[in-house]
N, C-alpha and C positions, 0 to 999 in steps of 0.2 A: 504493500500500500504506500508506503514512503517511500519507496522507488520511483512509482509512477507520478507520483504526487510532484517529487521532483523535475519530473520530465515536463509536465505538465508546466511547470512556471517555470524551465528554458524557454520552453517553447512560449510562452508568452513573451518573456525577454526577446527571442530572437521575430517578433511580429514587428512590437517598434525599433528594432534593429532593421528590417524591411522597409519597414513605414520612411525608415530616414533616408536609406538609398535611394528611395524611390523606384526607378523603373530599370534598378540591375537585374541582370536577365539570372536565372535560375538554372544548374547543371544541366536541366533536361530540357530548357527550351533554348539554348544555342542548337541543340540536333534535332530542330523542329522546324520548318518553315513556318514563317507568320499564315494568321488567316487571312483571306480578303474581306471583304468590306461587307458579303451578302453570306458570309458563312458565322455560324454562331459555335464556339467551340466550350464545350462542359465538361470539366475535367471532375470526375468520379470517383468515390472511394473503390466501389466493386461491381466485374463485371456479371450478369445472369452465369450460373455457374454448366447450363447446356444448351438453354433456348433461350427464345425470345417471344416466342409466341403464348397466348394467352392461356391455352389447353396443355399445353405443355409445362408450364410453369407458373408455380406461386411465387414472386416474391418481388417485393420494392425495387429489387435493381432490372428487373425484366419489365415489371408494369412501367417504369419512368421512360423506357424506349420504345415503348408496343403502343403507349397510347398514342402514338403519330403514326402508325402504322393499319392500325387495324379497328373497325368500327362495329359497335353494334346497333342491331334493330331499331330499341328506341335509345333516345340520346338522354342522359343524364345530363342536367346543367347545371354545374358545381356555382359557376356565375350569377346560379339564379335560383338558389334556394333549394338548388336538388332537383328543380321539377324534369317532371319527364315531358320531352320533344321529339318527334319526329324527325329517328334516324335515318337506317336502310329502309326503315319501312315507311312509308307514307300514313297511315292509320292502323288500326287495329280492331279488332272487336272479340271483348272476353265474351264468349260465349255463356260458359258457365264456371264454376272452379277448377273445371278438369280441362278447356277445349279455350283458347284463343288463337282468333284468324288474324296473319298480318296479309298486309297489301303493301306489296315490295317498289319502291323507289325506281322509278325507268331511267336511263341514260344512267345510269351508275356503270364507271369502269374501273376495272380491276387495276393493280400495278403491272400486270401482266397482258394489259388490254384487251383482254378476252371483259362483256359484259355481264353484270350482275343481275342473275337469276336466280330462281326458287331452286332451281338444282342445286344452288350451290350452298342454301342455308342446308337443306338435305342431308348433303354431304356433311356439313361442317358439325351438325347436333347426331350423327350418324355414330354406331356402336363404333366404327372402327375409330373414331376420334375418343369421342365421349371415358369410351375404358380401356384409352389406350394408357399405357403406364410410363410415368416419369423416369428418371436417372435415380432415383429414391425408391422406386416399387411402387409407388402410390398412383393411382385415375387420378388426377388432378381436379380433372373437371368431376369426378363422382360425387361428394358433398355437396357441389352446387345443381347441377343438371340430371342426379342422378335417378329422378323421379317423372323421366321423359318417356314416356312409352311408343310413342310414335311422333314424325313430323312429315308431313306428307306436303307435294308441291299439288295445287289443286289445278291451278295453270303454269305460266311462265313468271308471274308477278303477284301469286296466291299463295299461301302460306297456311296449314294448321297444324297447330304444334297440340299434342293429345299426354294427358299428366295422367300418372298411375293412380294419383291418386287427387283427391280434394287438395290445391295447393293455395294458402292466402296470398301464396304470392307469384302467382302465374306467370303476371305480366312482368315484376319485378325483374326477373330473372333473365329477361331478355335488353334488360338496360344496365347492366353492369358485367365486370370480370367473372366469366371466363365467357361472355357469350358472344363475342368478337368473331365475326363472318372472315373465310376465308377462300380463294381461290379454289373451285377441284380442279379446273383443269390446272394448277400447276401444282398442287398440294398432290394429284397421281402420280405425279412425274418422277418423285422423290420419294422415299425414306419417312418416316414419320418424324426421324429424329433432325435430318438434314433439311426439311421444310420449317421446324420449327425454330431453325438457326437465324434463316431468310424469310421470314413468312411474306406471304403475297396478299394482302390486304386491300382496302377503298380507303385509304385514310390520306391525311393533307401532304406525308413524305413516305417514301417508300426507303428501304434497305439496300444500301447497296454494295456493303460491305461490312465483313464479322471477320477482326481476328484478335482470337484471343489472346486475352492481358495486354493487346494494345490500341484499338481502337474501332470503336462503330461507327458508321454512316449514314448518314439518310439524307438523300436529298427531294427535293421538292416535286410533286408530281403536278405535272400542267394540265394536263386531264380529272382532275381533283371534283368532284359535284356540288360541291356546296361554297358560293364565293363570298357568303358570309365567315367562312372557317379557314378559308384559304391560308397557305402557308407564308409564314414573316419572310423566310429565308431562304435562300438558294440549297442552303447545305448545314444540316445540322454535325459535327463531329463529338461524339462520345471519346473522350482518352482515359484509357487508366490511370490513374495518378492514386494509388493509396496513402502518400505521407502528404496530413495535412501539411506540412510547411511547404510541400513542392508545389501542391494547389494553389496557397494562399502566392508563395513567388511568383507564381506562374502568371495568376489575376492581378500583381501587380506590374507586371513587366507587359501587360498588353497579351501573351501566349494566350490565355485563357478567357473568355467572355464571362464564365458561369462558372461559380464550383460548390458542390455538393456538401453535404454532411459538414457541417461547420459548428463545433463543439460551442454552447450558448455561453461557456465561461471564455469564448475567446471574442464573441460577435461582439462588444465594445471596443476592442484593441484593435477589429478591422473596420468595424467604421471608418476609425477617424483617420484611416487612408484615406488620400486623394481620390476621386472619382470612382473611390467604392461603396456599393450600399449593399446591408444586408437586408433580408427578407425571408418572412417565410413565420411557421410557428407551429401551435399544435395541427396535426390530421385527426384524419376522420377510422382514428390505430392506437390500439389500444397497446402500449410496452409494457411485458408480464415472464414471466414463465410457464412453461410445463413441467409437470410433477408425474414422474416414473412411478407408477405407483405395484408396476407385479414385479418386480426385483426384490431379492430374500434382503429387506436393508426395513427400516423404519418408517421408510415413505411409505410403507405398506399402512400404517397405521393413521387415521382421519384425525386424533387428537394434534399427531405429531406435524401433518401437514397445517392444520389450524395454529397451532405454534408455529410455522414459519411467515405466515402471514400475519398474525397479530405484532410480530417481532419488528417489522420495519417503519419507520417512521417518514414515508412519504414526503411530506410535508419540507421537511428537511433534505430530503431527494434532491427536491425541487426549487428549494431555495438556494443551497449549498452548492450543488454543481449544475444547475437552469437558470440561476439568476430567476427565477420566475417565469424565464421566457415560455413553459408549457405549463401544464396543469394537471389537478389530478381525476380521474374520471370520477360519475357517481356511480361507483362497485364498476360490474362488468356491462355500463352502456355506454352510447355515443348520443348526445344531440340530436345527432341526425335523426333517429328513430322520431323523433314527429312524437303522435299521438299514442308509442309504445315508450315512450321516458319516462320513467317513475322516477319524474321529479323527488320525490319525497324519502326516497327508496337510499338507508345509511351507508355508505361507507364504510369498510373495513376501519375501524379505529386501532389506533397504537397505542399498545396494552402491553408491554414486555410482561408487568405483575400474574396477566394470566397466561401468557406465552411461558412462562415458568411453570405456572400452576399444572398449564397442561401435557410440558413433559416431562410431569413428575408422575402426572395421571398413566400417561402408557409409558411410564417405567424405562422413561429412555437414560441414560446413565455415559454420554459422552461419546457414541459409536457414530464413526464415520462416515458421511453423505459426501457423495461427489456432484460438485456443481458445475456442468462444462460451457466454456463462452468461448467466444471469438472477439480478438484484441479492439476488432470495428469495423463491425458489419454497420451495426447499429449507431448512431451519435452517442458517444464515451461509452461506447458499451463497458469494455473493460473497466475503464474509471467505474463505474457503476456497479459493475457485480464488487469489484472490494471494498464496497461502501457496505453495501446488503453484507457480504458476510463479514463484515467489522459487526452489523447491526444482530446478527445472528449470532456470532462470538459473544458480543455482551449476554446474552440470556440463555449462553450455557450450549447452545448449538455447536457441533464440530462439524467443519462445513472445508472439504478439500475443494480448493477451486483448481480447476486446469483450463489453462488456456487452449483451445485449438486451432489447426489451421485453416478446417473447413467445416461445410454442413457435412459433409461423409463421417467424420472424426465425430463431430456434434452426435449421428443420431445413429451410429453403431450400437447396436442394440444385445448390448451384455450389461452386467449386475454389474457396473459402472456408471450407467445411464442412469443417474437418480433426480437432477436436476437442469433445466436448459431453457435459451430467453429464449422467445417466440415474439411476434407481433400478432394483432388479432384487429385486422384492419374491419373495417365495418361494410362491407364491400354493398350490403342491402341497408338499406336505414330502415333497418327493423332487427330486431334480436336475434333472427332465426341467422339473419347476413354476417352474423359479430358471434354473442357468446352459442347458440345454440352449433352453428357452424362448425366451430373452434371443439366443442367438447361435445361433439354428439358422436352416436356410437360409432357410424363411418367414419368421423374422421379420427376415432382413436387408433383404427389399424395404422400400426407403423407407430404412434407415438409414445406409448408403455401407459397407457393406463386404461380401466376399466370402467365402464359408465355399469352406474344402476338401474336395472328394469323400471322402478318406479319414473326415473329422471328419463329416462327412455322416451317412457310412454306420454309426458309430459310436454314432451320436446316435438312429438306428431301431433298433438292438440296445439301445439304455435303454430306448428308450420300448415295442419289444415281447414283450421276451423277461423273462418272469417269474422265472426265475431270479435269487436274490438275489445269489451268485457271479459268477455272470455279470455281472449290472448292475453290481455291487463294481468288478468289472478294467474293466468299460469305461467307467463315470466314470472311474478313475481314468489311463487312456488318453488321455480327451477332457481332462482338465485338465492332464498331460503335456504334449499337443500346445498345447494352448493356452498354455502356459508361453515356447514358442518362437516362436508366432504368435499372437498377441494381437489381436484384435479390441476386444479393451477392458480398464479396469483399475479393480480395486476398489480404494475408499480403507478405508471402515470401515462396520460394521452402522449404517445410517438410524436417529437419534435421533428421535423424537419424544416434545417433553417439552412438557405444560399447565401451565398456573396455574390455579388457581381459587378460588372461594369455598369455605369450611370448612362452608358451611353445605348446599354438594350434596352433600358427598362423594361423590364422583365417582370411581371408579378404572377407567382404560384398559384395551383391550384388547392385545395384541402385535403389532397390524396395525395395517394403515392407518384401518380402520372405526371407526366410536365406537357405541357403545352407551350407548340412554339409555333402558334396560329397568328394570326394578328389580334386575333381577342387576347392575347396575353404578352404580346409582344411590338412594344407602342415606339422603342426608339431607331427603329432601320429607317 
């Protein structure tokens, strides 16, 4: 912890050590050519660790690149309160709980100039997608989609998509991650794995280069259908840059337009550089863990995971190493949820007196939990996990932290896997999109823990019963139970904060995606 602690305030040292040079160039951007003047360059902690495409991968650093690439049905507008608009499809009509018709968008072309047709949503919600398996063993898209029983083209620009079952959220599911339309005629062409590298999408830039740990491509498509969203820039370029100090050189010395993951205890010291501003704040992502709970260790026992959660002092999280810049959620929601927010609904309080209490209850006596992270996947991840097991140390917890290299290392699945951070983005602004998602029985394969039948069954009365009342009591049930039995434990809503040039102006969306439309990109 004072190791890093110390790194931590070099590295602040060596910012206004920056700030003074000004615009000396950085080891890695003398072997860079500058940008031009229509290309926007965002230098990133990390890249998607096999795809890029939406069905093929969960995660922050694939959604911030996919979202200019690939589009769904209807359009979510983060700009406007969430509301749903009229994406690929032109209108819709929910039939009943089970049965919604869309009516597909004409003159829509593909990256590959072939046009967008009802064959191709077919394709794309089709078994051979839907349960195809990630780099991880997991359907990616089965959590979200995986209650599709049929989708049938009724014409060329017809659409009905048919649910197994009673779904409240039908339509839901066709305006967010993973439901992104793509190419068949070029998604046959390939590999499942080598299409999700290049996905061929209707979005404002297309892909035109993936290599890894050095940089992605997108440049603009002129064929694009919507000249409301149309694209700011000629040429978006993704670089890998994992040390923030090469990022932050890089954004001052002109190499870099945009950089990513900018730890909230340093965004005052890059302010007050010339011609940089930061932006950015809480998402619509909840920062947490998962808790291993069938491994022969303690985590097996509900008091002992209830003790790790009462143990930490949030509050302090978020003062200490946020500056305040995020916040803390209320329990396991988002905002977004609208008319599913129980406003009212407490908070995990910080109680060490009972987090004591309760591992003395199940007889814990100082026996070894492994906690595994990655040094910065997340903004200070590491700073942060040794903050939590300082907070766990105090009240008696033995908590081995190990750092990894990757998600492989992370979720290797032996009686080591006790503890690991997750995000639990809010992908529906409804419960079922967030916490139900995150810890329902599908998506506990592959993660080590166990859901109970009652929490189960609870969890199909969110997801089918349209009742607003109803859905009301029974989140509020499912987070109940969870209070006692915990499968995981949120810290605070996921920061994500940029630097950039003054001269993109640039302003983010509440997600993980970026946008580099003209609605978000006001200085070219």
């Amino acid at each position: 912890m004072k190791k890093h602690i110390l790194t931590v305030l070099l590295l602040t040292v060596s910012l206004f050590a920056v700030c003074a040079q000004g615009t000396k160039e950085s080891t890695a951007s003398k072997a860079l050519a500058p940008a031009s003047k229509k290309t926007i360059t965002v230098a990133v902690q990390s890249f998607p660790q096999t795809s890029i495409s939406a069905m093929s991968e969960n995660s922050n650093v694939a959604i911030r690149i996919d979202y200019s690439i690939e589009e769904t049905l209807v359009k979510t507008d983060y700009r406007d309160g969430g509301k749903f608009k009229p994406g690929l499809a032109e209108s819709w009509e929910v039939v009943d709980p089970r049965h919604v018709i869309f009516h597909l968008r004409k003159g829509v072309k593909f990256h590959d100039g072939t046009d967008f047709k009802a064959d191709d949503v077919v394709y794309t919600f089709g078994p051979e997608r839907l349960m195809n398996k990630s780099a991880a063993g997991l359907a990616v898209a089965g959590p979200f989609l995986g209650g599709i029983e049929s989708v049938k083209a009724l014409d060329d620009y017809t659409v009905e998509v048919t649910s197994k079952m009673d779904d409240a959220l039908l339509l839901t599911r066709f305006a967010s991650y993973p439901s992104q339309i793509v190419s068949k005629d070029s998604a046959e062409k390939k590999s499942f794995e080598e299409f999700s590298l290049m996905p061929v999408g209707t979005g404002p830039y297309k892909i035109t280069k993936y290599d890894d740990s050095v940089e992605i491509v997108l440049e603009k498509f002129d064929d694009y259908w919507d000249a409301s969203n149309k694209a700011a820039s000629d040429k978006i370029v993704f670089k890998y840059v994992p040390e923030l100090s090469t990022r932050i050189a890089g954004l001052t010395s002109g190499e870099f337009d945009l950089i990513t993951e900018v730890p909230s205890d340093q965004a005052q010291a890059i302010e007050k550089m010339k011609g940089i501003k930061v932006v950015g704040g809480p998402i619509q992502n909840i920062y947490g863990m998962f808790f291993d709970t069938t491994n022969d260790t303690f985590m097996q026992y509900p008091k002992f995971r209830q003790a790790l959660t009462v143990a930490i002092d949030r509050k302090k999280l978020v003062a200490s190493l946020f500056n305040n810049l995020t916040t803390i959620p209320k329990n396991w929601q988002s905002e977004s949820f609208g008319d599913m927010f129980l406003a009212d609904y407490p908070g995990v309080a910080y109680d060490p007196t009972l987090a004591k209490q309760l591992l003395k209850e199940c007889g814990y006596n100082g026996e070894p939990v492994v906690y595994r992270s990655l040094p910065g996947y997340y903004t200070l991840e590491q700073t942060v996990a040794e903050a939590v097991v300082q907070m766990w140390k105090e009240v008696g917890i033995n908590v081995d932290l190990q750092i990894k290299e990757n998600w492989t290392q992370i979720m290797a699945d032996d009686n080591d896997r006790n503890i690991y951070n997750g995000s639990f983005s809010a992908y529906y602004p409804d419960p079922v999109g967030q916490f139900w998602r995150r810890f329902s029985d599908v998506n506990a394969a592959g993660k080590g823990f166990d859901v109970p039948k009652d929490f189960v069954e609870l969890g199909h009365v969110l997801e089918q019963n349209p009742d607003l009342q109803v859905r009301r009591d029974t989140f509020k049930k499912m987070l109940d139970m969870f209070q006692t039995n915990p499968n995981g434990m949120y810290l605070y809503n996921l920061p994500m904060i940029y630097a950039e040039s003054e001269n993109i102006d640039w302003s983010p969306l509440p997600i993980e995606g970026m946008d580099f439309t003209v609605n978000s990109v006001k200085g070219l």
